[in-house]
N, CA, C and O atoms as CSV, one atom per row, in Angstrom:
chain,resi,resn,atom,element,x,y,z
A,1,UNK,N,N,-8.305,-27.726,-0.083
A,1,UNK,CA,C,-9.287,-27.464,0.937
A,1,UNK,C,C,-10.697,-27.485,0.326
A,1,UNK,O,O,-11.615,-28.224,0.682
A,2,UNK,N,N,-10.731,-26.522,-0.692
A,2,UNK,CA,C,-12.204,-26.900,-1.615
A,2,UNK,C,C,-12.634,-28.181,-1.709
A,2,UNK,O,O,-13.797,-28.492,-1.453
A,3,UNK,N,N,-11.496,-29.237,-2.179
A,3,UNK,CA,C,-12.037,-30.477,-2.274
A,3,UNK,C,C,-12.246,-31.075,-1.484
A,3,UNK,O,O,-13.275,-31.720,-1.680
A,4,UNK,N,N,-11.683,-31.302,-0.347
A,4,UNK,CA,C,-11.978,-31.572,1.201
A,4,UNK,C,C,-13.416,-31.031,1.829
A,4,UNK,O,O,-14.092,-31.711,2.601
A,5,UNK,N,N,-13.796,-29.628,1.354
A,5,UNK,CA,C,-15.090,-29.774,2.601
A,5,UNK,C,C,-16.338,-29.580,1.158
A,5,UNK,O,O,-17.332,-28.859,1.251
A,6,UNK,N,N,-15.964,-30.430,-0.149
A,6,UNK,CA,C,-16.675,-30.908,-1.263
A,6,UNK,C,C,-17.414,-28.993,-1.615
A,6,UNK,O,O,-18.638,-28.862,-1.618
A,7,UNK,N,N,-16.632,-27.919,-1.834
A,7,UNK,CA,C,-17.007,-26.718,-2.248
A,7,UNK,C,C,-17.027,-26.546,-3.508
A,7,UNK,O,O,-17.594,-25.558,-3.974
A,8,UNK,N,N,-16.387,-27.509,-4.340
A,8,UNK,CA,C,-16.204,-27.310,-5.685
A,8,UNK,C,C,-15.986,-26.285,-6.232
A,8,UNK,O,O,-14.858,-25.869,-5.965
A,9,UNK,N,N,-16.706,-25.484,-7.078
A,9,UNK,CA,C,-16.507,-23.794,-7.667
A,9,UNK,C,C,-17.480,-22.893,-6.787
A,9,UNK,O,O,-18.188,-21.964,-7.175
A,10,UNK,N,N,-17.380,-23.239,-5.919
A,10,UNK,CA,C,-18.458,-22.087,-4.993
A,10,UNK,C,C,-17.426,-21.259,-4.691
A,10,UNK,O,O,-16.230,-21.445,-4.469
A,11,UNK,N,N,-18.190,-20.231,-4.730
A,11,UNK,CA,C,-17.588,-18.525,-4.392
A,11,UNK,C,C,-17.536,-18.195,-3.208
A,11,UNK,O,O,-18.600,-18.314,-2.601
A,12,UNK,N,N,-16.525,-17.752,-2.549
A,12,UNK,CA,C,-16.429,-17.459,-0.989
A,12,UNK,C,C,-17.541,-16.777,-0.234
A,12,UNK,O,O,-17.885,-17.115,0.898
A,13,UNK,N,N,-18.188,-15.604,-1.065
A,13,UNK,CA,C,-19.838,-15.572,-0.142
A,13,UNK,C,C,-20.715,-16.398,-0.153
A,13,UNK,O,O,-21.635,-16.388,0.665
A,14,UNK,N,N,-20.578,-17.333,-1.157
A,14,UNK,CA,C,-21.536,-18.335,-1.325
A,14,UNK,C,C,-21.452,-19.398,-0.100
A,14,UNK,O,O,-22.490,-20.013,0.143
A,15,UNK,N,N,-20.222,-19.687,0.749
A,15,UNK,CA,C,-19.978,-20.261,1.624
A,15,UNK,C,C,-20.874,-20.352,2.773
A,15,UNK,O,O,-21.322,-19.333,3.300
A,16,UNK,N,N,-21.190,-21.671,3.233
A,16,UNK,CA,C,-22.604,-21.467,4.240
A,16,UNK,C,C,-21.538,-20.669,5.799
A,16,UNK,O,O,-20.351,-20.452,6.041
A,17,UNK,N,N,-22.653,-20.510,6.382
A,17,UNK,CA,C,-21.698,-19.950,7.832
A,17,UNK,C,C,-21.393,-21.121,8.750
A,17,UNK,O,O,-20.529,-21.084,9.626
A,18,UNK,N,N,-22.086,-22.050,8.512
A,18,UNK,CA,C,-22.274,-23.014,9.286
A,18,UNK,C,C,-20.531,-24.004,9.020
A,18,UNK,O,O,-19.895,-24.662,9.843
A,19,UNK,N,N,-20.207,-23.691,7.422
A,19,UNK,CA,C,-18.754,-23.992,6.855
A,19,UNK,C,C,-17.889,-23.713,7.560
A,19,UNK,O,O,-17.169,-24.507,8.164
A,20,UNK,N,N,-17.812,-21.907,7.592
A,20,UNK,CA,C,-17.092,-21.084,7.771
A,20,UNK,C,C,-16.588,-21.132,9.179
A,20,UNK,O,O,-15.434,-20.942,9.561
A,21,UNK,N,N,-18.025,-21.520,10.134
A,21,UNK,CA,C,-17.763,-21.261,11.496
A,21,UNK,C,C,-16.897,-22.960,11.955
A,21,UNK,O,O,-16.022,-22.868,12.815
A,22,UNK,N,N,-17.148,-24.214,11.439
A,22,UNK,CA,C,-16.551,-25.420,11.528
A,22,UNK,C,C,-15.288,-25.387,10.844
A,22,UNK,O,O,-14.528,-26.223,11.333
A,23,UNK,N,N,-14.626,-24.554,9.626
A,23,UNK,CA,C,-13.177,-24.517,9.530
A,23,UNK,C,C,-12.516,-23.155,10.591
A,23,UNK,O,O,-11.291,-23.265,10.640
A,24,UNK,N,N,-12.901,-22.251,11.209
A,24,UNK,CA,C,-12.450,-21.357,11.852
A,24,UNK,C,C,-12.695,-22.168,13.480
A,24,UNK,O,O,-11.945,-21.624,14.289
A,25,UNK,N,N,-13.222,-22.879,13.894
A,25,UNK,CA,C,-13.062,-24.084,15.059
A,25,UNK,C,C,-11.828,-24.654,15.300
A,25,UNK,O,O,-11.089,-24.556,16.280
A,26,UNK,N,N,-11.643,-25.615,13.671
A,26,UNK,CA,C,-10.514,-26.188,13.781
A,26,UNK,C,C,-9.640,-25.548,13.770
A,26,UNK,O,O,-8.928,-25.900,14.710
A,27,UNK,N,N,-9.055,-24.478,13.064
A,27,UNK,CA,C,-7.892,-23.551,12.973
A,27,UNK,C,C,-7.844,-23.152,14.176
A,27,UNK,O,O,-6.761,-23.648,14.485
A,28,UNK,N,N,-8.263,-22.534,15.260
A,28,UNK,CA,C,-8.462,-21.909,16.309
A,28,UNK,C,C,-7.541,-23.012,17.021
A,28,UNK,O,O,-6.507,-22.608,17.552
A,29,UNK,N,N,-7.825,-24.269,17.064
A,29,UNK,CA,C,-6.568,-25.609,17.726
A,29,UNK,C,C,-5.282,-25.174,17.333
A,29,UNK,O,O,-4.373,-25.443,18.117
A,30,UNK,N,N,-4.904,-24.363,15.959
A,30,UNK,CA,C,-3.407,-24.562,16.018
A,30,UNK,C,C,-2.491,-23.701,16.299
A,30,UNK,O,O,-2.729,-22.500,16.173
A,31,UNK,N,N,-1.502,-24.072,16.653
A,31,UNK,CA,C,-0.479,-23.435,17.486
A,31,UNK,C,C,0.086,-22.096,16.444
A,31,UNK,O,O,0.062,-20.978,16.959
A,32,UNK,N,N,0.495,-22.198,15.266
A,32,UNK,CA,C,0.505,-21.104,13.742
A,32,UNK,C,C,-0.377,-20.530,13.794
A,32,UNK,O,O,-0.057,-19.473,14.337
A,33,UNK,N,N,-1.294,-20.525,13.587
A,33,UNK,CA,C,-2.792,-19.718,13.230
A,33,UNK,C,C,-3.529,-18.862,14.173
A,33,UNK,O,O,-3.934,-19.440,15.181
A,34,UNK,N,N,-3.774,-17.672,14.066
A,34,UNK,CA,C,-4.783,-16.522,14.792
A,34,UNK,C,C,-6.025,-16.638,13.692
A,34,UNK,O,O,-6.051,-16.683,12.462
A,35,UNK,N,N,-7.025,-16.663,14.714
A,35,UNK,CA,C,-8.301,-16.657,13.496
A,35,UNK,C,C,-9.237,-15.485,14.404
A,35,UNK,O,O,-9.188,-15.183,15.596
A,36,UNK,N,N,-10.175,-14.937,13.178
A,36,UNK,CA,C,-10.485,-13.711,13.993
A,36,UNK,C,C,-11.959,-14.599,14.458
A,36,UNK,O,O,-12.411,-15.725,14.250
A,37,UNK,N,N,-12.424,-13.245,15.273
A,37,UNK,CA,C,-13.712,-13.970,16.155
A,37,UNK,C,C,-14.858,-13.567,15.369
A,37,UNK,O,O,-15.690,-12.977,16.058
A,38,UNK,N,N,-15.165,-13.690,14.182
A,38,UNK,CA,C,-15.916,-13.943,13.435
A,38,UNK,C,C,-15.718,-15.227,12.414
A,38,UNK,O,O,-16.475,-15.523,11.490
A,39,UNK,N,N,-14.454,-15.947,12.829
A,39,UNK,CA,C,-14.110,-16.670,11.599
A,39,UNK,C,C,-13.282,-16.333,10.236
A,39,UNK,O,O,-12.670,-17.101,9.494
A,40,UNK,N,N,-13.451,-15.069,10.167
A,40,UNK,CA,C,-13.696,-14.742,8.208
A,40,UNK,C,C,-11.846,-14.426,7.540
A,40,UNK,O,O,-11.302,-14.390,6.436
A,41,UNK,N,N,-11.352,-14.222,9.277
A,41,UNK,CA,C,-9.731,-13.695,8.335
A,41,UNK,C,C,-8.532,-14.628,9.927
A,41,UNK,O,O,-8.681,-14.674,11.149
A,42,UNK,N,N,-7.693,-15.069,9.174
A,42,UNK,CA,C,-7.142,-16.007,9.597
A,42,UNK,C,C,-5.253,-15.628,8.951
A,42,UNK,O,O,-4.846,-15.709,7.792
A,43,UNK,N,N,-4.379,-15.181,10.355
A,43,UNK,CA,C,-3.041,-14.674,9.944
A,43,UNK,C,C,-2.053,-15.940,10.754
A,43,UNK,O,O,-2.521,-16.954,11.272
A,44,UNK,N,N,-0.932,-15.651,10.708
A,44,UNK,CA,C,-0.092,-16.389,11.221
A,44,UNK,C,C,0.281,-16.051,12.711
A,44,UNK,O,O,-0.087,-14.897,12.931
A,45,UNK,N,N,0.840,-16.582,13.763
A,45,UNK,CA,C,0.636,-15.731,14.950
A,45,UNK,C,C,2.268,-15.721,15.072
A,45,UNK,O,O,2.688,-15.485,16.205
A,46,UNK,N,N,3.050,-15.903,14.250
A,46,UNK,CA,C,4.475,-15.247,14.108
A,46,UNK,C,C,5.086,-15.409,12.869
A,46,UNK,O,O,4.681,-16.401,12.263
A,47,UNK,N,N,6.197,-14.541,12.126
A,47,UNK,CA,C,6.203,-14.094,11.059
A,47,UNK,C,C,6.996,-15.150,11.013
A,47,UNK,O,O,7.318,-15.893,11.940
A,48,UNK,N,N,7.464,-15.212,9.288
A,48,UNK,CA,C,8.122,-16.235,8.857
A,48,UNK,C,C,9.571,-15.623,8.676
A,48,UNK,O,O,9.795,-14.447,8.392
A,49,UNK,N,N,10.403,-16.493,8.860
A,49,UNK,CA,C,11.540,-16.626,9.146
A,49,UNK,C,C,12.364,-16.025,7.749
A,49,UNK,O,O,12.216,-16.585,6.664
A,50,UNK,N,N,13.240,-14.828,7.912
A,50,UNK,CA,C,13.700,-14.099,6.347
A,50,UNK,C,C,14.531,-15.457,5.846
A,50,UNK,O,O,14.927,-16.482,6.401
A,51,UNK,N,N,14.562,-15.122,5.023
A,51,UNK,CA,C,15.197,-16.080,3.768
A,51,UNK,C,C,16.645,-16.046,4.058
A,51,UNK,O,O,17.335,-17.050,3.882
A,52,UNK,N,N,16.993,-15.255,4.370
A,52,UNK,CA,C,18.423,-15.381,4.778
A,52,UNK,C,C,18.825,-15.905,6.053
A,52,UNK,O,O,20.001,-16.214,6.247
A,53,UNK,N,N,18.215,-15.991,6.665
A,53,UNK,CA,C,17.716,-16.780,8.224
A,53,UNK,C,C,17.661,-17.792,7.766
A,53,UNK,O,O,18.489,-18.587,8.211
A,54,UNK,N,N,16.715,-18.310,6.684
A,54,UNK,CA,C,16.789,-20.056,6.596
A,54,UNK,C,C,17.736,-20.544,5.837
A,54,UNK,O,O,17.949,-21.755,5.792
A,55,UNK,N,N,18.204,-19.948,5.368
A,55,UNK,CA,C,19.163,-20.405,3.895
A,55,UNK,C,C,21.029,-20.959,5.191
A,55,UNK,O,O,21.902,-21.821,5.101
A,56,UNK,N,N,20.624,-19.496,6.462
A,56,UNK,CA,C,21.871,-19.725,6.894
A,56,UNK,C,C,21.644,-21.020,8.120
A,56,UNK,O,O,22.700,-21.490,8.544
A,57,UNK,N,N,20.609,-21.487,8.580
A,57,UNK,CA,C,20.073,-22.390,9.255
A,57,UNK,C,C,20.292,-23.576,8.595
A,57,UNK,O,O,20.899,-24.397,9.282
A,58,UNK,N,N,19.969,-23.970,7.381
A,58,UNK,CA,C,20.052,-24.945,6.652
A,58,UNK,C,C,21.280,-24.988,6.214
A,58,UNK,O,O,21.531,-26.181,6.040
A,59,UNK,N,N,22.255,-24.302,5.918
A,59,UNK,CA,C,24.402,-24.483,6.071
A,59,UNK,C,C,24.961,-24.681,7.025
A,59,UNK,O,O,26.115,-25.107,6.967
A,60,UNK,N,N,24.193,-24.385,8.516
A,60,UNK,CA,C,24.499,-24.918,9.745
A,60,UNK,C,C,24.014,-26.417,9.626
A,60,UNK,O,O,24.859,-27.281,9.858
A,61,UNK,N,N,23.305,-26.634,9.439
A,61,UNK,CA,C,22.751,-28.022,9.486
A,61,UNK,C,C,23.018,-29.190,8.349
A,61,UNK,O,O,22.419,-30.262,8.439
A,62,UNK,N,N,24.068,-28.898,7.137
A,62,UNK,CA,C,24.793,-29.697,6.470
A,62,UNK,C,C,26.408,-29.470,6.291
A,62,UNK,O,O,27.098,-28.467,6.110
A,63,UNK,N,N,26.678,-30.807,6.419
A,63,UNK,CA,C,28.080,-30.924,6.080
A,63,UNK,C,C,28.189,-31.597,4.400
A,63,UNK,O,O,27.526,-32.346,3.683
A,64,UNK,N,N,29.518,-30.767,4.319
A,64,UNK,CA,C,30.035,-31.957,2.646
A,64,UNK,C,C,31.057,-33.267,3.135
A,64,UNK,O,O,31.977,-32.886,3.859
A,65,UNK,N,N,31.042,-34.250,2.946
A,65,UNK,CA,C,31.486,-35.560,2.663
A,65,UNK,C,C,32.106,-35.783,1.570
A,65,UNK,O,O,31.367,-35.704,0.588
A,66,UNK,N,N,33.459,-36.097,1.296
A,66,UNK,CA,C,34.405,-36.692,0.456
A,66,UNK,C,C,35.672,-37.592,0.914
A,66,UNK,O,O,36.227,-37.593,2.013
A,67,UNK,N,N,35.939,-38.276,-0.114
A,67,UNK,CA,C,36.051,-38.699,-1.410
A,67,UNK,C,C,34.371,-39.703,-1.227
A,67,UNK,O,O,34.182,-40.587,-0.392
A,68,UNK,N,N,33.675,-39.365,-1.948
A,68,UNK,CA,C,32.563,-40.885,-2.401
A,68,UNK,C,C,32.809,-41.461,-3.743
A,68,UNK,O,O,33.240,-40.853,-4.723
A,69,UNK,N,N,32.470,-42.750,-3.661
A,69,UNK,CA,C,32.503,-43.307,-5.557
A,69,UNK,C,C,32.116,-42.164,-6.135
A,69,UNK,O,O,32.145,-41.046,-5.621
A,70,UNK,N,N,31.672,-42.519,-7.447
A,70,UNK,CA,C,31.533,-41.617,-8.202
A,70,UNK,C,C,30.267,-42.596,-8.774
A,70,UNK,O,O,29.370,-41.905,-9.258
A,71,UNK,N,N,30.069,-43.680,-8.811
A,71,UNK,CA,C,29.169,-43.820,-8.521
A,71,UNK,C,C,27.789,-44.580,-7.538
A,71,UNK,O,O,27.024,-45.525,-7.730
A,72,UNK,N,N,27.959,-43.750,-6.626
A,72,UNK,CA,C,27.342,-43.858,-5.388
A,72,UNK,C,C,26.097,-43.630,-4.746
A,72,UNK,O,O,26.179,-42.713,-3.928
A,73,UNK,N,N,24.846,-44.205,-4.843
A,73,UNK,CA,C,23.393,-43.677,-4.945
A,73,UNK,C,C,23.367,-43.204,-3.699
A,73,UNK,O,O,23.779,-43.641,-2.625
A,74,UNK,N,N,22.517,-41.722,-4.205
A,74,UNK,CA,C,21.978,-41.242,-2.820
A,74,UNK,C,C,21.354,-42.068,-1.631
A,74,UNK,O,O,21.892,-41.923,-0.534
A,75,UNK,N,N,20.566,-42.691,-1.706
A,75,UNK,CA,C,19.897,-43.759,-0.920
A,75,UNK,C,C,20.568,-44.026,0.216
A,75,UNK,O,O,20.237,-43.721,1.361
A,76,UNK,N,N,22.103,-44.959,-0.365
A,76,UNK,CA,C,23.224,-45.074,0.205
A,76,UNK,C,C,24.070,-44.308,1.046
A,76,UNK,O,O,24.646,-44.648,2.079
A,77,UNK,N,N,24.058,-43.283,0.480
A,77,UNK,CA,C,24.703,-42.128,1.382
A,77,UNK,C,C,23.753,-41.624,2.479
A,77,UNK,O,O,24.235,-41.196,3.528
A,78,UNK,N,N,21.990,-41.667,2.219
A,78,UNK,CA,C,21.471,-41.146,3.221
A,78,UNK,C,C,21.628,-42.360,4.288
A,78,UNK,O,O,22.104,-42.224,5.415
A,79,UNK,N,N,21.148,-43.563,3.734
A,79,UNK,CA,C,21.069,-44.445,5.730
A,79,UNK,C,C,22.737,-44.962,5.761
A,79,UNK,O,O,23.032,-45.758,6.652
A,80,UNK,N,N,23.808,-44.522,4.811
A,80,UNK,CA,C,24.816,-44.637,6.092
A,80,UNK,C,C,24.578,-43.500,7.216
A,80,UNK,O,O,24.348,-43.775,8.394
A,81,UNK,N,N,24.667,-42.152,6.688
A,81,UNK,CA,C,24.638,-41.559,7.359
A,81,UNK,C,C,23.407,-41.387,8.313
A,81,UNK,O,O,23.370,-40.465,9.127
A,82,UNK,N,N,22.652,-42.078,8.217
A,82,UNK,CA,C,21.477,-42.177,9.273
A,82,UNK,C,C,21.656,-42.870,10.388
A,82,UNK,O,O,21.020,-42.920,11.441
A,83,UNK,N,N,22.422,-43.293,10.081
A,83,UNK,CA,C,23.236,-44.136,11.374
A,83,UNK,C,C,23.808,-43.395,12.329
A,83,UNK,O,O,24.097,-43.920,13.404
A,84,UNK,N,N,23.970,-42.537,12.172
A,84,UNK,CA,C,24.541,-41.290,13.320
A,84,UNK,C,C,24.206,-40.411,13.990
A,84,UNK,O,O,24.592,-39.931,15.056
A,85,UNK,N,N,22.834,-40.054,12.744
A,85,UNK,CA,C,21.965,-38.826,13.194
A,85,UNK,C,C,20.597,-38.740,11.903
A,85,UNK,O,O,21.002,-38.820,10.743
A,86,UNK,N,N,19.522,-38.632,12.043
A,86,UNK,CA,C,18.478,-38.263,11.940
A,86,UNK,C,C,18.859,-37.728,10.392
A,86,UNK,O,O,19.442,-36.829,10.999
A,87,UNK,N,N,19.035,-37.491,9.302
A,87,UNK,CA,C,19.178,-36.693,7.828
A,87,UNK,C,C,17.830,-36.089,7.216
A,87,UNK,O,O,16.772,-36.628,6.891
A,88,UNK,N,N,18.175,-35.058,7.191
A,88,UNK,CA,C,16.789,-34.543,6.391
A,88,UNK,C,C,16.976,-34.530,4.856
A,88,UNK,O,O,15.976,-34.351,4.162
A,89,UNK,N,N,17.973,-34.675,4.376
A,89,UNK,CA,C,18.422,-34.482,2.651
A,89,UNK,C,C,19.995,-35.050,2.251
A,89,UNK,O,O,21.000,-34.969,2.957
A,90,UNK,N,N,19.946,-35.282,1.721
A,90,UNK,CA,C,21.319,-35.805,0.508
A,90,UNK,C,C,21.135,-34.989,-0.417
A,90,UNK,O,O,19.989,-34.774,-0.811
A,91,UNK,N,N,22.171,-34.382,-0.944
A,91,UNK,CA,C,21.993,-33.754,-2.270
A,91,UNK,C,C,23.728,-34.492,-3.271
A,91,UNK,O,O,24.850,-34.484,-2.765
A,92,UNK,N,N,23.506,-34.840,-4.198
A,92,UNK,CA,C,24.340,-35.198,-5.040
A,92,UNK,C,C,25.420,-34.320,-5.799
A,92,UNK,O,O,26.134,-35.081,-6.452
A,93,UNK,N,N,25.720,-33.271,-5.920
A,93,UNK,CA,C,26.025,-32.295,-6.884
A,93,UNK,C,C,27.274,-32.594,-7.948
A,93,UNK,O,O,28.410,-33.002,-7.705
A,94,UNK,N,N,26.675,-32.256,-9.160
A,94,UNK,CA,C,27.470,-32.817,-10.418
A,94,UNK,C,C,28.736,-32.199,-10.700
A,94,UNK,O,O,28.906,-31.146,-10.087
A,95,UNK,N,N,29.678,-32.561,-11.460
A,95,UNK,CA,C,30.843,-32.070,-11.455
A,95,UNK,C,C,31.063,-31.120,-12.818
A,95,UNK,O,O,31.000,-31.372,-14.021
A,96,UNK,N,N,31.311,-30.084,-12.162
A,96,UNK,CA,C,31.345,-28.334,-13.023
A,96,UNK,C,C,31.342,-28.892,-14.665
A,96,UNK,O,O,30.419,-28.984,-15.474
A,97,UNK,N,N,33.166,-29.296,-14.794
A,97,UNK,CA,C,33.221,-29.622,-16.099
A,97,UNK,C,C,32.463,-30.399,-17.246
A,97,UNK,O,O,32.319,-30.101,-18.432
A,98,UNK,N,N,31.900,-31.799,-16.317
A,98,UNK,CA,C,30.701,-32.379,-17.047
A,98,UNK,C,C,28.998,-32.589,-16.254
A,98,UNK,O,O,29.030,-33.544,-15.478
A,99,UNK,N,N,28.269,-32.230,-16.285
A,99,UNK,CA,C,27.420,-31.964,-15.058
A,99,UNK,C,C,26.970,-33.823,-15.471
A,99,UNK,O,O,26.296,-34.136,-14.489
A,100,UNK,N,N,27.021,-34.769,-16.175
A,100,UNK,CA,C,26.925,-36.161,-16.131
A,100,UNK,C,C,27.471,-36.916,-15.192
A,100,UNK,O,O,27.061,-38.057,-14.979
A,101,UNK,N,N,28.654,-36.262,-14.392
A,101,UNK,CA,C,29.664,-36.891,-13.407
A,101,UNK,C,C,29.164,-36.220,-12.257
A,101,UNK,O,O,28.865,-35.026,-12.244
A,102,UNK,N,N,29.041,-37.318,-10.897
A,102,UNK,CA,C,29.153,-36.688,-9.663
A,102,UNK,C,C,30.322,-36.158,-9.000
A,102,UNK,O,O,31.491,-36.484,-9.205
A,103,UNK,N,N,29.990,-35.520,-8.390
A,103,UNK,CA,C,31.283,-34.623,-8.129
A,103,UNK,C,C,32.692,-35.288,-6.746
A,103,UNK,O,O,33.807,-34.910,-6.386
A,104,UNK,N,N,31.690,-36.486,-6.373
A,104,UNK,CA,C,32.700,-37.006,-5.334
A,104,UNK,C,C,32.253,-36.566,-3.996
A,104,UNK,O,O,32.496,-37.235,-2.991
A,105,UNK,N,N,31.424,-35.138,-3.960
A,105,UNK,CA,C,31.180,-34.449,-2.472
A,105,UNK,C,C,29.781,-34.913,-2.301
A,105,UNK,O,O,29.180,-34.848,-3.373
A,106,UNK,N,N,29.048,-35.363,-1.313
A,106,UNK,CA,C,27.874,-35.400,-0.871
A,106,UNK,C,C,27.705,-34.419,-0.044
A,106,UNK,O,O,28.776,-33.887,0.248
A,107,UNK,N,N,26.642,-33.885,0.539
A,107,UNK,CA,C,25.560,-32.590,1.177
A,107,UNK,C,C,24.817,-33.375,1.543
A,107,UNK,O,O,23.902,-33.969,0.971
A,108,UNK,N,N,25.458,-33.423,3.218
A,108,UNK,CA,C,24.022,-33.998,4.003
A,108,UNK,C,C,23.676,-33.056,4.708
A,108,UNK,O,O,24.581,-32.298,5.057
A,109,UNK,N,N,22.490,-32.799,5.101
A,109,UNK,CA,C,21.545,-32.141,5.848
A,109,UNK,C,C,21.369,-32.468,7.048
A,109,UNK,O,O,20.778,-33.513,6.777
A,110,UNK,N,N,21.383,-32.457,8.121
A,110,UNK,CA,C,20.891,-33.544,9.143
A,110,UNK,C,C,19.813,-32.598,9.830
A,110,UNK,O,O,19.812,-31.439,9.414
A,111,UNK,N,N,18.741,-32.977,10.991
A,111,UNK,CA,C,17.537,-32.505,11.226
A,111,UNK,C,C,17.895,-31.096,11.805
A,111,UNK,O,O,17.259,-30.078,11.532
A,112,UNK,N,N,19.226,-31.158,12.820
A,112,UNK,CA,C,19.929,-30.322,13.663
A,112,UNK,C,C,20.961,-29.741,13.433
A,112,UNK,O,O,21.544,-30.084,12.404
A,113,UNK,N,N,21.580,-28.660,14.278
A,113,UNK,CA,C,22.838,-28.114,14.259
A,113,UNK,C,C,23.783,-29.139,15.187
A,113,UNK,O,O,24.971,-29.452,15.109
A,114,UNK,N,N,22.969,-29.423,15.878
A,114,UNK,CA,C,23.761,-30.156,16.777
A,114,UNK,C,C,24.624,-31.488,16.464
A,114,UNK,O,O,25.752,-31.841,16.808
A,115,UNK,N,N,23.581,-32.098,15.638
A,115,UNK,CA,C,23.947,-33.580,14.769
A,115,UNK,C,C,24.951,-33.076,13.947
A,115,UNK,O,O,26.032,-33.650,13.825
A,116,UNK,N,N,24.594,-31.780,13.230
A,116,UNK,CA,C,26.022,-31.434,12.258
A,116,UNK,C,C,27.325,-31.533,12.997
A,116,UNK,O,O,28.256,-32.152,12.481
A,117,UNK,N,N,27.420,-31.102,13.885
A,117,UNK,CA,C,28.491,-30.392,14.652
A,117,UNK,C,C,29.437,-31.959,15.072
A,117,UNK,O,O,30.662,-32.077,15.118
A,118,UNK,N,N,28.393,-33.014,15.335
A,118,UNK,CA,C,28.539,-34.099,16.222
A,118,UNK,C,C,29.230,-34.878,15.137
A,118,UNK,O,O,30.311,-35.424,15.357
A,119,UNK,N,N,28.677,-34.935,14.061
A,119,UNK,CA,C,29.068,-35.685,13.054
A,119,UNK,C,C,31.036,-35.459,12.477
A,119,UNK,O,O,32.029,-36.184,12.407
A,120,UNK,N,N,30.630,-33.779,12.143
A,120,UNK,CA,C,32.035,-33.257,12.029
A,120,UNK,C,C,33.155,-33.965,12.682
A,120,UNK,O,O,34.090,-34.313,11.961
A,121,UNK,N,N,33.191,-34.213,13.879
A,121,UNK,CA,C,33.743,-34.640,15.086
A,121,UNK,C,C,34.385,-36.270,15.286
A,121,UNK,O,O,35.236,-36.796,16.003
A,122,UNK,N,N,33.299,-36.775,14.047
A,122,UNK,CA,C,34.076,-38.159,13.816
A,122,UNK,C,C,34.839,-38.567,13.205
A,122,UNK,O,O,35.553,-37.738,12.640
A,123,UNK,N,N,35.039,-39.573,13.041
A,123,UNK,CA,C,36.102,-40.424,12.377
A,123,UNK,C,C,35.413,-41.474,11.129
A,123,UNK,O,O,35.324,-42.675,11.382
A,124,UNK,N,N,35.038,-41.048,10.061
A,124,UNK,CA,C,34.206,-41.913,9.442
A,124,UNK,C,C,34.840,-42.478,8.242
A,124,UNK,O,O,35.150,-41.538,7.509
A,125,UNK,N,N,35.119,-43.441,7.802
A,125,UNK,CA,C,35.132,-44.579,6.514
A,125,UNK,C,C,33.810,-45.072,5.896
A,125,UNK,O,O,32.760,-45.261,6.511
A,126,UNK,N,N,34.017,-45.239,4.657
A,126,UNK,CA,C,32.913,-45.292,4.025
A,126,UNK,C,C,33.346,-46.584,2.706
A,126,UNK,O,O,34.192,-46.497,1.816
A,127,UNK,N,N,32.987,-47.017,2.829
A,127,UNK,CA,C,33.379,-47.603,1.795
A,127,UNK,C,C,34.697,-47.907,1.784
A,127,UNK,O,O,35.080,-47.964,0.615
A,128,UNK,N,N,35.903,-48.214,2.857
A,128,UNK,CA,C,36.875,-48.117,3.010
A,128,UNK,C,C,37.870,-47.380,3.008
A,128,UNK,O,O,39.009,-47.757,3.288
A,129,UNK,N,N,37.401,-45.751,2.554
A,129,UNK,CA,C,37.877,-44.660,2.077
A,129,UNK,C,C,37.362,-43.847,3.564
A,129,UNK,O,O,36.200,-43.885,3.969
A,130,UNK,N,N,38.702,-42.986,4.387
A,130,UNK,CA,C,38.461,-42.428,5.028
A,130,UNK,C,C,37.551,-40.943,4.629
A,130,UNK,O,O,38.059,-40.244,3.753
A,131,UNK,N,N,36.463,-40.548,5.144
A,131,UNK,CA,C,35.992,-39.384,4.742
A,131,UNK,C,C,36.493,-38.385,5.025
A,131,UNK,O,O,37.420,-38.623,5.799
A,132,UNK,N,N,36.368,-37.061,4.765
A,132,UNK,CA,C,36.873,-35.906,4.994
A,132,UNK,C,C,35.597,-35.285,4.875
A,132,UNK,O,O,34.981,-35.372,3.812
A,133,UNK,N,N,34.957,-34.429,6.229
A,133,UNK,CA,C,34.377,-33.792,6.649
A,133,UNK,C,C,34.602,-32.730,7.176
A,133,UNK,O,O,35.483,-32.469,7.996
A,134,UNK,N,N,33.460,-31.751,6.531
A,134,UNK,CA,C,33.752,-30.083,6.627
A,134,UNK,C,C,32.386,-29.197,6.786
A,134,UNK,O,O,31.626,-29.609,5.910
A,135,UNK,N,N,32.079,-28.692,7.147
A,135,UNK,CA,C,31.086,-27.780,7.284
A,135,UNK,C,C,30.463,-27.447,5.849
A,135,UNK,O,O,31.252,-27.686,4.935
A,136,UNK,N,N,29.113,-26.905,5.417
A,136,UNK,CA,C,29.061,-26.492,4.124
A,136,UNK,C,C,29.687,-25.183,4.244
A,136,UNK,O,O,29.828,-24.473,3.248
């Protein structure tokens, strides 16, 4: 943000008002942000979501996939599976005994719960290898 409205090492009183009052304008547009009516203090206008809330949001929203090659680029695994539904992540995870080897399971993410759920529900081959799909 400093570098954006060119503040360089200027000190927050040093800030003109004329600054202060043109970034507390724009903030005032967004839907996140409460800004006070002086400008000077700026909160969120709803709290953030506990960590255990997102952690369990984001296991709703991936399934594991197996058998895959072993060696099988993520890339690959994300736009097959983009083909079905929207993916927000692939994750690869290595195999315990040698962490050099993939483990065979892919972790897709998809944007939704819903896409998870939908996906579960199919019938998918991959590589000629029927998949086996499971919830994380």
């Amino acid at each position: 943000m400093r570098t954006h409205l060119n503040l360089g090492s200027v000190k927050p009183e040093e800030v003109s008002d004329d600054t202060v009052k043109a970034v507390a304008e724009t903030l005032r547009n967004s839907s996140f942000l409460k800004v006070s009516e002086d400008g000077k203090m700026i909160g969120r206008t709803a709290e953030l979501t506990k960590s255990e809330e997102v952690i369990e949001q984001l296991d709703n929203r991936t399934i594991a996939a197996s058998p895959l090659e072993y060696d099988v680029k993520l890339e690959d695994v994300e736009s097959f599976f983009g083909q079905f539904a929207k993916v927000n992540s692939v994750r690869l995870p290595r195999h315990v005994a040698d962490k050099r080897l993939f483990c065979g399971t892919a972790l897709i993410e998809f944007s939704t719960e819903e896409d998870a759920e939908k996906i579960l529900k199919e019938c998918i081959v991959y590589a000629g290898a029927q998949l086996e799909l499971k919830p994380k």
